[in-house]
C-alpha positions in Angstrom: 33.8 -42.1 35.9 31.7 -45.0 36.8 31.3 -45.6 40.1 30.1 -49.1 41.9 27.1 -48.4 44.6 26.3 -50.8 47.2 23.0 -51.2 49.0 21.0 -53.5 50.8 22.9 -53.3 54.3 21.6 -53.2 57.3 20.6 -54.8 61.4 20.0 -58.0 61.4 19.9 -60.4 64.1 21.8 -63.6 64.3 20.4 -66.4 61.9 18.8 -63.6 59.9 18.9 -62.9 56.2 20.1 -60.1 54.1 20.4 -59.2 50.4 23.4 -57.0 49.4 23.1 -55.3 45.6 26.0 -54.0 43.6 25.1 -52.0 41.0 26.9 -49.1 38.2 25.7 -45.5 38.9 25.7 -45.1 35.0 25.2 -46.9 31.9 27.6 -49.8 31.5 27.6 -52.5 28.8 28.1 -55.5 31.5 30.0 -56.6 34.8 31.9 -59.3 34.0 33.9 -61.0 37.0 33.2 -59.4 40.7 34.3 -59.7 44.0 32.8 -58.9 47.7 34.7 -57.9 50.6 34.4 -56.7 53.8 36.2 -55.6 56.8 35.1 -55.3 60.7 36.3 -52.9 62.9 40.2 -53.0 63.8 40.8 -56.2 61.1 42.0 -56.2 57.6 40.4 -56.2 54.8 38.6 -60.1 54.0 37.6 -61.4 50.7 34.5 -62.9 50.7 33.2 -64.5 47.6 33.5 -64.2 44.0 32.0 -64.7 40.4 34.0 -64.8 36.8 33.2 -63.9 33.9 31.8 -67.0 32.9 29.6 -67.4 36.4 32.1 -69.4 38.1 31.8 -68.9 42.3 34.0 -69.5 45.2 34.0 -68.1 48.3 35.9 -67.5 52.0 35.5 -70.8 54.4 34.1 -68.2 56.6 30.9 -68.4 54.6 31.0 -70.8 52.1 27.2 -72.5 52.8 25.6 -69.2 53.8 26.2 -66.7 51.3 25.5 -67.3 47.8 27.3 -64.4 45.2 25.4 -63.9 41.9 25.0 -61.6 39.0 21.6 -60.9 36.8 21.0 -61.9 33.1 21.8 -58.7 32.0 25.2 -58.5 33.5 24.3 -55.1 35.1 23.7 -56.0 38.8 25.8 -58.4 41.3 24.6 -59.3 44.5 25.4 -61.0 48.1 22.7 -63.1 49.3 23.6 -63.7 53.1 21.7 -66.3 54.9 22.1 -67.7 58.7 24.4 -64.4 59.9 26.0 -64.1 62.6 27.7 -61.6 64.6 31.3 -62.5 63.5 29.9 -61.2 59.8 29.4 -57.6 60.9 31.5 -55.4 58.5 31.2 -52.9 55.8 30.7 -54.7 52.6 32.8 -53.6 49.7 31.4 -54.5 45.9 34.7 -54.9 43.6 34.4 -55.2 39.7 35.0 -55.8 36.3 33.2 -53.5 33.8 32.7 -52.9 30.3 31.3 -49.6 29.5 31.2 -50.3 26.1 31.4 -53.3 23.3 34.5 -52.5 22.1 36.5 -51.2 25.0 38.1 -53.6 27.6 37.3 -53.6 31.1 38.6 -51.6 34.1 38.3 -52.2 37.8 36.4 -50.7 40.1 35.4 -50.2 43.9 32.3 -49.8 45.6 31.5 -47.5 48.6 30.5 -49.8 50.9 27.5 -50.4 53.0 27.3 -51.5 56.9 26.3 -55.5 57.8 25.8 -55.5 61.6 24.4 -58.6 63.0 23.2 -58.5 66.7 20.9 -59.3 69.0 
């Protein structure tokens, strides 16, 4: 029923910047832990980075120092900040997570639809 909606994708050249968003398409209580991944054309699906419940991050070697994964005080948004890009990052980025919907009912899993990084001159 609820459904995960990424935006912010886009062209970008190499050493460029882009902001990715993750956000419910209804009403939720609050995203708790979330994950980003991607995957290029012809390669497997990559994890990227990731944030718990209580804010903790990690993140791939591939771009641990550029990207920075965070979530908004309200718990409703998470997003992908991706600095210095290069072309190596282009993929569709997929927004995995946690949510409540409500107080009192536990959390269930869900996927994003994706949205298209291409970095390139």
């Amino acid at each position: 029923q609820v459904q995960l909606v990424e935006s912010g994708g886009g062209l970008v050249q190499p050493g460029g910047s882009l902001r990715l968003s993750c956000a419910a398409s209804t009403s939720i209580f609050s995203i708790d832990a979330a994950k980003w991944y991607r995957q290029a054309p012809g390669k497997e699906r990559e994890w990227v980075a990731g944030i718990s419940t209580g804010s903790m991050t990690n993140y791939a070697d591939s771009v641990k120092g550029r990207f920075t994964i965070s979530r908004d005080n309200a718990k409703i948004t998470v997003y992908l900040q991706m600095n210095n890009l290069k072309p190596e990052d282009t993929a569709v980025y997929y927004c995995n997570a946690d949510i409540s919907q409500t107080r009192y009912i536990g959390t269930r899993n869900n996927w994003g639809q994706g949205t298209q990084v291409t970095v390139s001159s």
